[in-house]
C-alpha atoms as an extended CHARMM CRD file, in Angstrom:
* protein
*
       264  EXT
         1         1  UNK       CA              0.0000000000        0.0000000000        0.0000000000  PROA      1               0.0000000000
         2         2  UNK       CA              1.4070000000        3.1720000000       -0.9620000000  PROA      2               0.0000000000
         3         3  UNK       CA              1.8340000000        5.6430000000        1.9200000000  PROA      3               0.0000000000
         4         4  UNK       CA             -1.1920000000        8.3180000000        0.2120000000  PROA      4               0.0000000000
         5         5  UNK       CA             -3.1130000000        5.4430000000        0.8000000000  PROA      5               0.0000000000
         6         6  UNK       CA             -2.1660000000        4.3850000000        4.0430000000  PROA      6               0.0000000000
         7         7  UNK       CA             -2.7580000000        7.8080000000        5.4390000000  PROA      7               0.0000000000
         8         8  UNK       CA             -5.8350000000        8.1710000000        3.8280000000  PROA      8               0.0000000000
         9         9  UNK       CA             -7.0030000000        5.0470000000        5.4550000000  PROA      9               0.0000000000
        10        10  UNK       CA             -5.5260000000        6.6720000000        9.4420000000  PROA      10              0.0000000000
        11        11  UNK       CA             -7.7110000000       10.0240000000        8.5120000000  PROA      11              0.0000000000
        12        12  UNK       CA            -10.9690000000        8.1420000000        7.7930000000  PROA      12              0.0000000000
        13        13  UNK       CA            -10.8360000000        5.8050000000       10.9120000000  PROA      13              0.0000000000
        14        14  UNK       CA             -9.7130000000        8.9970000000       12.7100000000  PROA      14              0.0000000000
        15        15  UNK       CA            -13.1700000000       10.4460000000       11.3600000000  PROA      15              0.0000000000
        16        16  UNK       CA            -15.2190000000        7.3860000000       12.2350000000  PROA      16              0.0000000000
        17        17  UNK       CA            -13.2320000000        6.9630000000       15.8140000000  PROA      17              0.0000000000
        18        18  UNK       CA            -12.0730000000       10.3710000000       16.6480000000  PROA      18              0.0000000000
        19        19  UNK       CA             -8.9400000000        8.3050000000       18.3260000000  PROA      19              0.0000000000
        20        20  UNK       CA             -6.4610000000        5.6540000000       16.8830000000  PROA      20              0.0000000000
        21        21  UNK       CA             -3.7790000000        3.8000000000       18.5150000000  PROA      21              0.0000000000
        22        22  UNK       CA             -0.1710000000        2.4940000000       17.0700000000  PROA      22              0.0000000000
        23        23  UNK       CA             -0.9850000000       -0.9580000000       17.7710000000  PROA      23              0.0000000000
        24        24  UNK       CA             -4.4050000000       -0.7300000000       16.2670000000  PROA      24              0.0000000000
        25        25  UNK       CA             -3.7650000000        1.3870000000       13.1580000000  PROA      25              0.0000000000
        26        26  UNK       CA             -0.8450000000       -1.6820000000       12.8730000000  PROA      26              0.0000000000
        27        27  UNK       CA             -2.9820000000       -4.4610000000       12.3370000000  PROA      27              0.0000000000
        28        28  UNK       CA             -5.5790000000       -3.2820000000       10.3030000000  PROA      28              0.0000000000
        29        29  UNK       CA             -2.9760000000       -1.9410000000        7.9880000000  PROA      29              0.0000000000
        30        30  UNK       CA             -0.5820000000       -4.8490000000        8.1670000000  PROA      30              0.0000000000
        31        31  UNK       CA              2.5530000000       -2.4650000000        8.7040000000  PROA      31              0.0000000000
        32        32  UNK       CA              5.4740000000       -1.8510000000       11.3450000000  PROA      32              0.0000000000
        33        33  UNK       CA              4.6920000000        0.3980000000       14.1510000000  PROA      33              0.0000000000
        34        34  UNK       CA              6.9920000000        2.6130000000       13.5550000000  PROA      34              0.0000000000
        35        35  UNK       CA              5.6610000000        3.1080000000       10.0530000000  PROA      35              0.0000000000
        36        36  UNK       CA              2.6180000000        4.2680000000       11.7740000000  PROA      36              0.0000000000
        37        37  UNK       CA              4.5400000000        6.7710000000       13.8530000000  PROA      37              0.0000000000
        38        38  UNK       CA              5.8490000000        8.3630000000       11.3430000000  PROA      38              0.0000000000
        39        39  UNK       CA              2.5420000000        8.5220000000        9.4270000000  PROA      39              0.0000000000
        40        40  UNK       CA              1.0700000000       10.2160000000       12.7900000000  PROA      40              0.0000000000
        41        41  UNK       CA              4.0240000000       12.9460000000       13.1170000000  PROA      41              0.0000000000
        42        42  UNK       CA              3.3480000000       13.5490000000        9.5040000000  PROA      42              0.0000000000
        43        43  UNK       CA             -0.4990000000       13.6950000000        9.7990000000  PROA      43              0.0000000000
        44        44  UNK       CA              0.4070000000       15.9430000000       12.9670000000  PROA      44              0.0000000000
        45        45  UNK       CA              2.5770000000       18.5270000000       10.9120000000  PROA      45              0.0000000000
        46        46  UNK       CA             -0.5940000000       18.9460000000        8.4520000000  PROA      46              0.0000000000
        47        47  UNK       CA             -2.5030000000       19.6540000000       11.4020000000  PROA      47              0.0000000000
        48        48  UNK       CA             -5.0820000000       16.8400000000       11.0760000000  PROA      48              0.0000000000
        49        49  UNK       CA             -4.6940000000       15.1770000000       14.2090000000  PROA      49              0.0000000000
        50        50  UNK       CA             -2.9640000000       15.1450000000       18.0180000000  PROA      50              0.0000000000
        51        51  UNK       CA             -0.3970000000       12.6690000000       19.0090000000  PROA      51              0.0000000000
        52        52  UNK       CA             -0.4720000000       11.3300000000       22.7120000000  PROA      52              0.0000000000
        53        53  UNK       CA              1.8110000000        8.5660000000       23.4950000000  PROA      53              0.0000000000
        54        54  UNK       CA              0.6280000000        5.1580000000       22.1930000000  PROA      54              0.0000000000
        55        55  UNK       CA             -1.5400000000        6.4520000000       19.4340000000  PROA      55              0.0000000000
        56        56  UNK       CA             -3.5890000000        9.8690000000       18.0770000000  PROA      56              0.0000000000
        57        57  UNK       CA             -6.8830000000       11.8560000000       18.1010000000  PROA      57              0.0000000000
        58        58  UNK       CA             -8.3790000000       14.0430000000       16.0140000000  PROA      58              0.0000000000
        59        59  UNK       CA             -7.6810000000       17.7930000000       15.6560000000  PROA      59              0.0000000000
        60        60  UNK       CA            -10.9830000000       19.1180000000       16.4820000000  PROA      60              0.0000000000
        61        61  UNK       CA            -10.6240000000       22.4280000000       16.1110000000  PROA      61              0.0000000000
        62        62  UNK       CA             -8.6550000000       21.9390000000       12.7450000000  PROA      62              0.0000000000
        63        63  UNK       CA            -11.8250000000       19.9010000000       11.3850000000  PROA      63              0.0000000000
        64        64  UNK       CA            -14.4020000000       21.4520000000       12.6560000000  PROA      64              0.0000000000
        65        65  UNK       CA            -13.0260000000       24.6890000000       10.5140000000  PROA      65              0.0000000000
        66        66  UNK       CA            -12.7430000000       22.7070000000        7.5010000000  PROA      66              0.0000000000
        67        67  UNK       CA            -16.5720000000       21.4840000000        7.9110000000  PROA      67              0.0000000000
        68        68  UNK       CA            -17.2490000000       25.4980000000        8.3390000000  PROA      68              0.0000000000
        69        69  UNK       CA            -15.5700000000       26.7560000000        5.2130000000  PROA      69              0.0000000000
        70        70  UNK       CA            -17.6530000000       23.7770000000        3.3550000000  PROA      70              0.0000000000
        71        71  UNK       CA            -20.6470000000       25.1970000000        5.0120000000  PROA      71              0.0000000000
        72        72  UNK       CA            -20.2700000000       29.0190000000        4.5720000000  PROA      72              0.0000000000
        73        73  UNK       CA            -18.6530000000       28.7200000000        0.7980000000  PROA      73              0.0000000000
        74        74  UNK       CA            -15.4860000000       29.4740000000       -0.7660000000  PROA      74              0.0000000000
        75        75  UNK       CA            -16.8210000000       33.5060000000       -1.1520000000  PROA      75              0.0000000000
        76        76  UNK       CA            -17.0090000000       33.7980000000        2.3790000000  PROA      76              0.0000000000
        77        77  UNK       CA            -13.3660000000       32.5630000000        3.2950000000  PROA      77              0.0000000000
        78        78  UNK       CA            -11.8900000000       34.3560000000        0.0720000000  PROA      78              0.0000000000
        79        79  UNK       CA            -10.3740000000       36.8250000000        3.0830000000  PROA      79              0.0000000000
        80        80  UNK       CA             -9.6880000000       34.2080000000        5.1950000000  PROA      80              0.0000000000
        81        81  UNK       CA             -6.1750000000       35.6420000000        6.0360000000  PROA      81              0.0000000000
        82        82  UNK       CA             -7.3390000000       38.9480000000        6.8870000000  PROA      82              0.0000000000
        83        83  UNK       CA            -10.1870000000       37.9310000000        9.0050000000  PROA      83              0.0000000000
        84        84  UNK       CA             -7.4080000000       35.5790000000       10.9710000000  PROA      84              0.0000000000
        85        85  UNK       CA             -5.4350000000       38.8010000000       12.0430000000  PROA      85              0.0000000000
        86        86  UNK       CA             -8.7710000000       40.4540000000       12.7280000000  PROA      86              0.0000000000
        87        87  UNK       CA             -9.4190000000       37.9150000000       14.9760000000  PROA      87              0.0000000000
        88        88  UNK       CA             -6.3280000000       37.8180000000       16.9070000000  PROA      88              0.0000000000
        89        89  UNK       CA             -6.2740000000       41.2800000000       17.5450000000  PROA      89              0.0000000000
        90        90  UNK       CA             -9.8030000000       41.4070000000       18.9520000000  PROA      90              0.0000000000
        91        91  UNK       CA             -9.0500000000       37.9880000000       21.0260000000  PROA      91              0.0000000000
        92        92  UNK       CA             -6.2130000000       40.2600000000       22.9150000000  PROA      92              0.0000000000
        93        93  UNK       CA             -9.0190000000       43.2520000000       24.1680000000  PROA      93              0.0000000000
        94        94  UNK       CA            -10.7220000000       40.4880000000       25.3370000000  PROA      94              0.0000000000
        95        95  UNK       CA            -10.4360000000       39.8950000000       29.5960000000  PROA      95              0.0000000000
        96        96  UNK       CA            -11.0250000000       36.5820000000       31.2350000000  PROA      96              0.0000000000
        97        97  UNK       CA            -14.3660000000       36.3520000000       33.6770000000  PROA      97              0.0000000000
        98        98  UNK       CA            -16.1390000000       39.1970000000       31.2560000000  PROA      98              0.0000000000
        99        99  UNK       CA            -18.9480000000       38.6170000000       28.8190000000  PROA      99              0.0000000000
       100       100  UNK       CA            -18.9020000000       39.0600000000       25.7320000000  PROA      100             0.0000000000
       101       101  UNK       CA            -21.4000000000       39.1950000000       22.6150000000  PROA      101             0.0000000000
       102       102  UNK       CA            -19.7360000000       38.2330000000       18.9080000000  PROA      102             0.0000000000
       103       103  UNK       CA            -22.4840000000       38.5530000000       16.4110000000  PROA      103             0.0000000000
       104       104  UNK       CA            -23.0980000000       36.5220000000       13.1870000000  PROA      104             0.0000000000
       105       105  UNK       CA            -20.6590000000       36.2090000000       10.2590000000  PROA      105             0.0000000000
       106       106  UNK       CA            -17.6680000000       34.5280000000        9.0480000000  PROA      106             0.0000000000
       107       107  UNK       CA            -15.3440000000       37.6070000000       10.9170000000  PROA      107             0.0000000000
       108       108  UNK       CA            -16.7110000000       36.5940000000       14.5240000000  PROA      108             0.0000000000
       109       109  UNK       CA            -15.7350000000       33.4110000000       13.4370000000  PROA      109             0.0000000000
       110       110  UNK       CA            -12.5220000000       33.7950000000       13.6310000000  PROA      110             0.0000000000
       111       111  UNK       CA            -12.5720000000       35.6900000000       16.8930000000  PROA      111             0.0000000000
       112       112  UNK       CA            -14.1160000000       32.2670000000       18.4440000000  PROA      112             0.0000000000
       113       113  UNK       CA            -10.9360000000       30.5590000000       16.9630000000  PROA      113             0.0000000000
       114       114  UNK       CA             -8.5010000000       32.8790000000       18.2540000000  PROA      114             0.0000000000
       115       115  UNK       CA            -10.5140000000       32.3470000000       21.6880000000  PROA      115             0.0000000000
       116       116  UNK       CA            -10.7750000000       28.6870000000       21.4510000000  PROA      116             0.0000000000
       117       117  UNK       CA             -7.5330000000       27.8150000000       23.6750000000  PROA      117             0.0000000000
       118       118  UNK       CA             -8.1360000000       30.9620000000       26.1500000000  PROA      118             0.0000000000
       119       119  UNK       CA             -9.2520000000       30.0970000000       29.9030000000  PROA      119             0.0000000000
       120       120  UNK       CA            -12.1500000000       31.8010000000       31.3850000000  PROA      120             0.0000000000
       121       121  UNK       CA            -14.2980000000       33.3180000000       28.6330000000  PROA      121             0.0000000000
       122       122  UNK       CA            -18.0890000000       33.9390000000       28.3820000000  PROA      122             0.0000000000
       123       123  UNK       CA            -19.4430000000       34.3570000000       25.4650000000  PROA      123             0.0000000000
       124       124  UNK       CA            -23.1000000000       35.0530000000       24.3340000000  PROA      124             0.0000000000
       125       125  UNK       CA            -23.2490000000       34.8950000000       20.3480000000  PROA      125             0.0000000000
       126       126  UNK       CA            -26.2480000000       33.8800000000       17.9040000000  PROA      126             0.0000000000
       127       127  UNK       CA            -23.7490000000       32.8340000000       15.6680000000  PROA      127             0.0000000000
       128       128  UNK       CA            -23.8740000000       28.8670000000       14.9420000000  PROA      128             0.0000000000
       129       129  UNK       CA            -20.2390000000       29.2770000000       13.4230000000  PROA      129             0.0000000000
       130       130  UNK       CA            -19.3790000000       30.9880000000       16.9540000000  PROA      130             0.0000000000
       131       131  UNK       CA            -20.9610000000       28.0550000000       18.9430000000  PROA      131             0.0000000000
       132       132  UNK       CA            -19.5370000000       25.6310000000       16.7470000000  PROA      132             0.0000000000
       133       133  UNK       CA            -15.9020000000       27.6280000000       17.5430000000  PROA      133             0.0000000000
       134       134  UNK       CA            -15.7670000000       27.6180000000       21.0420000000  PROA      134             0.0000000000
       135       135  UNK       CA            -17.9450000000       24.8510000000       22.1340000000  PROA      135             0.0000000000
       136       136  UNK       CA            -15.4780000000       22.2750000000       22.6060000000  PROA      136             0.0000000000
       137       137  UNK       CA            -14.0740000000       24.3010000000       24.6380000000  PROA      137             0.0000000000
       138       138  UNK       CA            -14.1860000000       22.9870000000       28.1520000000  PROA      138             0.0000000000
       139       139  UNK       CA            -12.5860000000       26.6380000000       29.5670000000  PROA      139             0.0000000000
       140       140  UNK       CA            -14.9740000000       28.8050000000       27.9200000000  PROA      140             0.0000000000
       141       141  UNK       CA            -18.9440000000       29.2100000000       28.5980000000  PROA      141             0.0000000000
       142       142  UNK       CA            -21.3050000000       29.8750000000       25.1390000000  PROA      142             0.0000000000
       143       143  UNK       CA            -24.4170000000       30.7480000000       25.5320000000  PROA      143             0.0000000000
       144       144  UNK       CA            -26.2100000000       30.7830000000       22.4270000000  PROA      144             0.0000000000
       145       145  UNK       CA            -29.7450000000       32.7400000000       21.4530000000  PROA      145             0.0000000000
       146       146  UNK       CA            -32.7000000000       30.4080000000       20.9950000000  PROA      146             0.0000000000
       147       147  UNK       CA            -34.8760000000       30.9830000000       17.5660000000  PROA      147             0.0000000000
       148       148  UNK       CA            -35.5700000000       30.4200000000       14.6130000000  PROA      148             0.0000000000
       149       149  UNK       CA            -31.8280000000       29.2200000000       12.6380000000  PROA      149             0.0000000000
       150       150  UNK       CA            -31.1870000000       31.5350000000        9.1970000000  PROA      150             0.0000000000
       151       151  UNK       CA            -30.0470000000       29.1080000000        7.5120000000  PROA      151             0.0000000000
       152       152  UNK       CA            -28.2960000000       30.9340000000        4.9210000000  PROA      152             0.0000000000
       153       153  UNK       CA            -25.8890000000       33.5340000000        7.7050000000  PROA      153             0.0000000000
       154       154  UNK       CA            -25.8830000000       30.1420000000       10.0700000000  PROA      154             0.0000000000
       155       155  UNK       CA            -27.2190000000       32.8300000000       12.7150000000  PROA      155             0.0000000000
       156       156  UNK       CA            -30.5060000000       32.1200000000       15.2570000000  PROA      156             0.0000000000
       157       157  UNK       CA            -33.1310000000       34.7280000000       14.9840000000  PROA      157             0.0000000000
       158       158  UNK       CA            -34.8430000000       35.1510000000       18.9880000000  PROA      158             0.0000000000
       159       159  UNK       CA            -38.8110000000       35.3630000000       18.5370000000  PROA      159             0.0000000000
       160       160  UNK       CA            -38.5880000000       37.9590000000       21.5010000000  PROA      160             0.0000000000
       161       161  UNK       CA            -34.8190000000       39.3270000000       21.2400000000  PROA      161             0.0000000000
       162       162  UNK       CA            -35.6910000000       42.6010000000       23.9490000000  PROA      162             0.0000000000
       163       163  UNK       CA            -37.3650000000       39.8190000000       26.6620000000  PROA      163             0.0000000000
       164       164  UNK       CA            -34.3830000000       37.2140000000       25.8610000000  PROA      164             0.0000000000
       165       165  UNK       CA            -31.7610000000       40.2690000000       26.7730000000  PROA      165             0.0000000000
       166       166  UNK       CA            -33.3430000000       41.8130000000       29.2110000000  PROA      166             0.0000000000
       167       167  UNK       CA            -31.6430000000       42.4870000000       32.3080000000  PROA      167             0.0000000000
       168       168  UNK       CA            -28.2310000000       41.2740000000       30.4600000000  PROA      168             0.0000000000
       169       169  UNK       CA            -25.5410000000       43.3910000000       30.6880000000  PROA      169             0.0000000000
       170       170  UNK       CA            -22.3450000000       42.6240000000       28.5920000000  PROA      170             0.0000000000
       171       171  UNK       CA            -19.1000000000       43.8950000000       29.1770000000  PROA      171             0.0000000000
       172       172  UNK       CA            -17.7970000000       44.4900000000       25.2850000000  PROA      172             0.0000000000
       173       173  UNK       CA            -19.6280000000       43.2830000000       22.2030000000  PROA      173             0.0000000000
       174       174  UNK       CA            -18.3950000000       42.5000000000       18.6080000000  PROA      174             0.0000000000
       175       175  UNK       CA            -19.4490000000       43.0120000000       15.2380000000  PROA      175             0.0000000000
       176       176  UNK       CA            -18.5740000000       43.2070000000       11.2320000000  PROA      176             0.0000000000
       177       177  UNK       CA            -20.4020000000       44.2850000000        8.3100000000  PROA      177             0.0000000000
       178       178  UNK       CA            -20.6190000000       43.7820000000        4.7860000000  PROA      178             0.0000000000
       179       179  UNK       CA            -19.3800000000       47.0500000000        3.6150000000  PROA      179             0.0000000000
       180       180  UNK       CA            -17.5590000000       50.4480000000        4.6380000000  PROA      180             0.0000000000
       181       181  UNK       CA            -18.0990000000       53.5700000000        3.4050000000  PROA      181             0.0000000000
       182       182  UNK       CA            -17.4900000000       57.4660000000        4.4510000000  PROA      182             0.0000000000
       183       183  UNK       CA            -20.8900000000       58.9040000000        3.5770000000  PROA      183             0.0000000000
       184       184  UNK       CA            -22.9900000000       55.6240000000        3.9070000000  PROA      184             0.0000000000
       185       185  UNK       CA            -21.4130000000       54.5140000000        7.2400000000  PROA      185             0.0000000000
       186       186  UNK       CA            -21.4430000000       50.9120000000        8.0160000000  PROA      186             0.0000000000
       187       187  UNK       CA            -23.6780000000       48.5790000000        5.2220000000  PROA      187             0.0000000000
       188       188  UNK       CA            -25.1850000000       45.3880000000        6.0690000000  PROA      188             0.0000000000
       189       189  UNK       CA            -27.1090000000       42.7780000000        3.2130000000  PROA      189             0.0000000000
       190       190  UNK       CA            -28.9530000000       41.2690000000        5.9090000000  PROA      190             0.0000000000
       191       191  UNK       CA            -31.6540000000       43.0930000000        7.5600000000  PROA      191             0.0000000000
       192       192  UNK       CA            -32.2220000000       40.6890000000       10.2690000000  PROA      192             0.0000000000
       193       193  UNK       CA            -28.9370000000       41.7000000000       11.8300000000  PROA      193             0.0000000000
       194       194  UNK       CA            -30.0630000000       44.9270000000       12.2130000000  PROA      194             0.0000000000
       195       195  UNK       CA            -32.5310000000       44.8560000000       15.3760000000  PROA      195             0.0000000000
       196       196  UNK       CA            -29.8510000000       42.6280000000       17.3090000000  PROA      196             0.0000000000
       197       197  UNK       CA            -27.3140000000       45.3490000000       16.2810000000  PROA      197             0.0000000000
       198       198  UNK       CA            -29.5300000000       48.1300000000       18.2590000000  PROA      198             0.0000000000
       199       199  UNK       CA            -30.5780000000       45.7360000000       20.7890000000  PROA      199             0.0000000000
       200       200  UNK       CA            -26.6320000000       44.4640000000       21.7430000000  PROA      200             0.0000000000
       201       201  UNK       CA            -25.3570000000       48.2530000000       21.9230000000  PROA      201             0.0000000000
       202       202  UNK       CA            -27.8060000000       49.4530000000       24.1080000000  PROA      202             0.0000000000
       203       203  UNK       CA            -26.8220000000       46.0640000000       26.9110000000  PROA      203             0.0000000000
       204       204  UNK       CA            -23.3810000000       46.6390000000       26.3440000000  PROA      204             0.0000000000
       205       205  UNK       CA            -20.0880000000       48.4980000000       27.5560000000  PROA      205             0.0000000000
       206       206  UNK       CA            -18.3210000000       48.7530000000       24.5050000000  PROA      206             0.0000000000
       207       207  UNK       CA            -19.1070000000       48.0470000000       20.7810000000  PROA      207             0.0000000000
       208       208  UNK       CA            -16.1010000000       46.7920000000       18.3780000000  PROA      208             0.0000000000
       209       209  UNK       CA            -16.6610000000       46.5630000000       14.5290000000  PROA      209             0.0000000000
       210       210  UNK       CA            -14.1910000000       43.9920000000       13.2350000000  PROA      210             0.0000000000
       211       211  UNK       CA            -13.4470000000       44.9630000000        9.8940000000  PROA      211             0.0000000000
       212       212  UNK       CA            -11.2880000000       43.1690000000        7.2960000000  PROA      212             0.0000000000
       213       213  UNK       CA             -9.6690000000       45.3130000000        4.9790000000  PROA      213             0.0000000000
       214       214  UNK       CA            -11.9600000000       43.8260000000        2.0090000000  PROA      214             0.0000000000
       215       215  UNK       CA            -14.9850000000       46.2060000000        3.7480000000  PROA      215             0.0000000000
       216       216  UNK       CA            -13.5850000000       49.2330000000        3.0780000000  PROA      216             0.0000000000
       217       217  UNK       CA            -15.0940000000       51.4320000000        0.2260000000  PROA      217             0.0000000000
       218       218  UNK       CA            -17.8140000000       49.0620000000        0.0210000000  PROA      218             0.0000000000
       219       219  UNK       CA            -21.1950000000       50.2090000000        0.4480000000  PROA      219             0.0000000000
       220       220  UNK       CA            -24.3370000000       47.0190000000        0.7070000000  PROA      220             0.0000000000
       221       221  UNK       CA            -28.1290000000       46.7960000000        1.1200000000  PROA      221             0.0000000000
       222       222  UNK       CA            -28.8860000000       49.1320000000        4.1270000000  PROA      222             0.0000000000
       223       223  UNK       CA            -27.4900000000       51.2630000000        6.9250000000  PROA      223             0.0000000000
       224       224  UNK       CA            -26.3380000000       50.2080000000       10.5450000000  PROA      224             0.0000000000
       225       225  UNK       CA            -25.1510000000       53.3660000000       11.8450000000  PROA      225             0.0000000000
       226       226  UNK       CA            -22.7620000000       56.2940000000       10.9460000000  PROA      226             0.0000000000
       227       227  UNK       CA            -18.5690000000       55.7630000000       11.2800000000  PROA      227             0.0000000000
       228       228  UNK       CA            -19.5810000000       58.4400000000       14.4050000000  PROA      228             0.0000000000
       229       229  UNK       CA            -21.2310000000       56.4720000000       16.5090000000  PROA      229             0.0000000000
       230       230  UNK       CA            -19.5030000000       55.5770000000       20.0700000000  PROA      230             0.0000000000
       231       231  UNK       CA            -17.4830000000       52.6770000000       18.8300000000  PROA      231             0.0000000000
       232       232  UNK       CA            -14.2820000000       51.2530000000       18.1030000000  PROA      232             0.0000000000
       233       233  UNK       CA            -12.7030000000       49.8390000000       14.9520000000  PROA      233             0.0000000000
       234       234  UNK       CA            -10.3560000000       46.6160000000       14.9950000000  PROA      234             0.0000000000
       235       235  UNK       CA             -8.8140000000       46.2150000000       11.3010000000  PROA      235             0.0000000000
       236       236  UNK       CA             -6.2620000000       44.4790000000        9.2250000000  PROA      236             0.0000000000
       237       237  UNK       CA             -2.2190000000       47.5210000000        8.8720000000  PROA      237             0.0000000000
       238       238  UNK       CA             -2.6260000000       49.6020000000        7.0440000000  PROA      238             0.0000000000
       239       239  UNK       CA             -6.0890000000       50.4950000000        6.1510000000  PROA      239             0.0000000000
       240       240  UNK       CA             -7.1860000000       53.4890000000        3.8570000000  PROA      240             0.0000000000
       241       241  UNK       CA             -5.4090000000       56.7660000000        5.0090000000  PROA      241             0.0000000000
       242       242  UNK       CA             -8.6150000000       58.6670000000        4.6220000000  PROA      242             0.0000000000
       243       243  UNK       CA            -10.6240000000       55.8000000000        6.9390000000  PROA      243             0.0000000000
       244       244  UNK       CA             -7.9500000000       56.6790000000        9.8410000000  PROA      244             0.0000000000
       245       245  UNK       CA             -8.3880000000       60.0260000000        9.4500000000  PROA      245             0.0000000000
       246       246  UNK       CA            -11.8580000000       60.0880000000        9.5180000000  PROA      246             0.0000000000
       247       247  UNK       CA            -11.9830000000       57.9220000000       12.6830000000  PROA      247             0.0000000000
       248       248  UNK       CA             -9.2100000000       60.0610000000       14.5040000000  PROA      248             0.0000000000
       249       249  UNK       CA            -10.8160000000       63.1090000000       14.1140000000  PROA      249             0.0000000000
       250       250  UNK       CA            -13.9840000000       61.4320000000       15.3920000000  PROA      250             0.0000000000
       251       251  UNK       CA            -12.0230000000       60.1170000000       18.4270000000  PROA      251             0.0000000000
       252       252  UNK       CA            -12.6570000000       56.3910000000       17.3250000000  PROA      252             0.0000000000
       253       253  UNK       CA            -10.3430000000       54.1590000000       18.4840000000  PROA      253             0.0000000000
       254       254  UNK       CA             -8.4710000000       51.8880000000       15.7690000000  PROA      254             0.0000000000
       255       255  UNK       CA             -6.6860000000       48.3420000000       16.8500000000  PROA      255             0.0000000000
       256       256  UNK       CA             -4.2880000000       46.7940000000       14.3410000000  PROA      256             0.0000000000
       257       257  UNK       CA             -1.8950000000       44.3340000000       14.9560000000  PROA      257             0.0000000000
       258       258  UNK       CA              0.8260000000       46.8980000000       14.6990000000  PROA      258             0.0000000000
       259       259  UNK       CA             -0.8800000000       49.1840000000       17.3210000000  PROA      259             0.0000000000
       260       260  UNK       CA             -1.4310000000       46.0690000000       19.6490000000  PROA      260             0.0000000000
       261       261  UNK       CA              2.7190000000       45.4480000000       19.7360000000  PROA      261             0.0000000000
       262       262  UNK       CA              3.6460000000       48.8110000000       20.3150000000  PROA      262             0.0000000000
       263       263  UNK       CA              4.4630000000       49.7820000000       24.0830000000  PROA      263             0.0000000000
       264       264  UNK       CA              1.5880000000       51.3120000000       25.6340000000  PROA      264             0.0000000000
C-alpha cells in the first residue's frame, strides 16, 4: 500500500473513531509500528490530528473549521487571512471572567478561533459558526440565542430578542459588516442583523466593529449606523489613510496588529 493510501485510510478511521492507537492502526494496515509513527508525526505537521503517546486523536478544532468553510462557501473565506489577524487582535481586548457578545458572520468566526484555547471566557453569540468555535471548549462558557436558525448567515433569529436580553448586561460586544463607506457609514445585506445590532449596543459596555480590509469602500443593502457612533474599529495595517483620518478626528479608536505590539 502506498503511503497516500495508508494515510488516507488513518484520517478516515480517525473520522469514524475520533482516536487511533499504534498498535491498532498496525494491524488493520498490516505495517510496522513505527511506520505508523511516522505517518502520525506527519499527519500531525498537516494539522489533522494530536499525538499522545501510544496512538492519536483528532484535531478538532482543525476539522471542525474545515466542515465550516464547506458550510459558509469558498466567497465567504476568500479573506480568510485577513479575518485571521482580525481575529487575533480582537481575542487580545478580550479579559477573562467578562462577557462578551460576537455577532453573526464569518469575521466573529474567527474571533471564536482565536478564543478557542483561552481560559475563562463567556461568550453570548447567535452565531452557529461561533458556537460551533468555542464549544469544545471545556474553559470557555457559550451561551447561544434560541430561535428560529437563518439558515443561509448560520445565525438564530430570537422570537422575543428585547425579553431574551433583558436584564443582560455585557461587558464588550463584537461586530462586522458587509461594507464600509465614508458617507454611507457601516452597510449590512442582511436586515435581520439589524434589530440585534440596536438591541446588543444598548446592553453593552463597549461596541467593536471587526473589519477586514476587504470592507472598506464598500457600500451594501442598508445602513447600521454612521462611522460616528460611540465605537471602536479593529482592522487588518494599514487600512485606507482617509478611513484613519476620519476615525481620529472622530475620536474612534483603531486596533491593528501593529498598534497592539507597540508599548503602551
Amino acid at each position: 500500500m502506498l503511503k497516500i493510501e495508508r494515510q488516507q485510510k488513518i484520517r478516515e478511521h480517525l473520522l469514524a473513531h475520533n482516536r487511533v492507537t499504534v498498535e491498532g492502526i498496525s494491524r488493520m494496515l498490516k505495517v510496522t509500528p513505527a511506520t505508523v509513527r511516522t505517518d502520525f508525526r506527519e499527519l500531525e505537521a498537516e494539522g489533522y490530528l494530536v499525538r499522545f503517546h501510544g496512538g492519536a486523536s483528532l484535531n478538532v478544532f482543525e476539522y471542525q473549521e474545515d466542515v465550516i468553510h464547506k458550510a459558509v462557501g469558498m466567497n465567504a473565506i476568500e479573506h480568510d487571512a485577513g479575518k485571521t489577524e482580525v481575529g487575533v487582535v480582537a481575542s487580545q481586548l478580550i479579559q477573562e471572567k467578562e462577557w462578551i457578545f460576537l455577532g453573526p458572520g464569518t469575521t466573529t468566526y474567527y474571533i471564536a478561533k482565536a478564543l478557542a484555547h483561552r481560559t475563562s471566557i463567556h461568550v453570548l453569540t447567535n452565531s452557529l459558526l461561533v458556537a460551533n468555535a468555542l464549544g469544545g471548549s471545556p474553559s470557555c462558557e457559550v451561551r447561544l440565542l434560541g430561535g428560529n436558525i437563518h439558515a443561509e448567515g448560520l445565525y438564530t433569529q430570537p422570537a422575543n430578542l428585547h425579553a431574551e436580553l433583558k436584564g443582560v448586561y455585557l461587558s464588550k460586544a463584537f461586530f462586522s459588516v458587509d461594507g464600509v463607506d465614508i458617507s454611507s457609514g457601516y452597510t449590512l445585506s442582511d436586515m435581520n442583523v439589524l434589530d440585534l445590532f440596536k438591541t446588543i449596543y444598548a446592553n453593552c459596555g463597549r461596541m467593536f466593529m471587526a473589519i477586514d480590509r476587504s470592507k472598506f469602500n464598500r457600500r451594501a443593502f442598508m445602513k447600521l449606523d454612521s462611522l460616528e457612533m460611540q465605537h471602536s474599529v479593529i482592522t487588518n495595517d494599514d487600512p485606507p489613510e482617509n478611513f484613519l483620518a476620519y476615525y481620529q478626528a472622530h475620536g474612534v479608536k483603531v486596533y491593528t496588529k501593529s498598534s497592539m505590539e507597540k508599548p503602551q
